[in-house]
N, C-alpha and C positions, 0 to 999 in steps of 0.2 A: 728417115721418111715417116711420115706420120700414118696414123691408122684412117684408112679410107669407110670402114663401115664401124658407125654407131647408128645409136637409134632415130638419128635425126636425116640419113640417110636414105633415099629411093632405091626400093629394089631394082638392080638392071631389068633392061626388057631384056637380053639377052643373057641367060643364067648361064652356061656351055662357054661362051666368051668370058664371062666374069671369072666364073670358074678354073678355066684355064690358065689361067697366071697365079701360078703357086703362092706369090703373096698375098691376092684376095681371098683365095683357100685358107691360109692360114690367119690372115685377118678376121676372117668370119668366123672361125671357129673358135680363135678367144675372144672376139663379142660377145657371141652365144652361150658360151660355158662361164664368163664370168655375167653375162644377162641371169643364164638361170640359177646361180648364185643367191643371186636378189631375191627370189621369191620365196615366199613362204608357205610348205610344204606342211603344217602340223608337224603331226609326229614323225612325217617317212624323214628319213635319212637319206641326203644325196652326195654324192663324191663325184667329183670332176677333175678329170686329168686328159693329160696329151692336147690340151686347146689351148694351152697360153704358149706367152714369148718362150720361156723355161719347157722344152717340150717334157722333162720326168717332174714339172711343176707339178700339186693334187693339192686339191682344197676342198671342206665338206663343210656341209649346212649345220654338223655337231661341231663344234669346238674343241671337245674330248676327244676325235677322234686322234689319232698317232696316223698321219697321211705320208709319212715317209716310207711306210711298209705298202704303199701304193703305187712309189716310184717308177718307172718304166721309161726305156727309151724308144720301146717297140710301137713303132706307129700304128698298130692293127689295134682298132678300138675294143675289140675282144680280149686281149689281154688284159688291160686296162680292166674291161668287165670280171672278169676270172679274178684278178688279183682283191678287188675289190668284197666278191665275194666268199673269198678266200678268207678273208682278213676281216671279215662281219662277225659283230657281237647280238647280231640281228636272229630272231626266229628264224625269221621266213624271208630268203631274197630271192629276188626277181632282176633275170636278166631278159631284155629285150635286145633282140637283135631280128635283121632281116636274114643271116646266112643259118643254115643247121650245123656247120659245120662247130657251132658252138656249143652243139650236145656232145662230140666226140672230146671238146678239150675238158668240158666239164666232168663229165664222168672222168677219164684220167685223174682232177683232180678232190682228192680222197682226204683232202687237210683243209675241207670247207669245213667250219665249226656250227653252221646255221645249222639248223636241224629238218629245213626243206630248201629247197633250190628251185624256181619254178621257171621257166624257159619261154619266152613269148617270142614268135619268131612271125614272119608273114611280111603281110605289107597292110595296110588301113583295111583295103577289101577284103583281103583273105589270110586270118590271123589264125592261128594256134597256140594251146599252152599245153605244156608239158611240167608236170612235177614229179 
């Protein structure tokens, strides 16, 4: 069966409906992660995993990066976050999440190599950071 959303695509009037059939879910989420693929970002570094056909699929905007130490079959997007940051040759990484419950996995782990971790969590209105 083929892929229902690319960019040439209207968004449903009903998002809840679309939604609801795990194929459009995961349809839209390897759009989106190989859409922002595309873009170009300067210098930030981005990694994407868990949105393609391949769900411990992980592909990054550096070339260099080694994206197999990113693998995950854990579908909780936080993982995916944690590992990534886990595994940064980066200063300073920044995860954004809407739950907090992503300050408890972070502190647990103690084999991030960045030398800050900063924590954005909320929703658009009402955001927080944490470093």
């Amino acid at each position: 069966m083929g892929n229902k959303t690319n960019a040439d695509v209207t968004f449903p009037k009903n998002w809840q409906n679309f939604l609801g059939l795990g194929e459009n879910e995961a349809d839209l989420a390897r759009f989106l992660s190989e859409e922002l693929l595309l873009n170009d970002f300067g210098n930030t570094e981005i990694e994407v995993s868990g949105g393609f056909h391949d769900e411990e699929e992980c592909r990054s905007t550096n070339p260099k990066i080694n994206v197999e130490v990113l693998a995950a079959s854990h579908e909780e997007a936080v993982t995916h976050a944690i590992l990534g940051a886990v595994h940064s040759n980066a200063d300073v990484s920044v995860i954004k999440a809407r739950d907090t419950d992503i300050f408890a996995i972070a502190i647990y782990s103690r084999r991030m190599s960045c030398s800050k971790l900063c924590i954005l969590t909320g929703t658009t209105n009402d955001q927080g950071i944490a470093c």
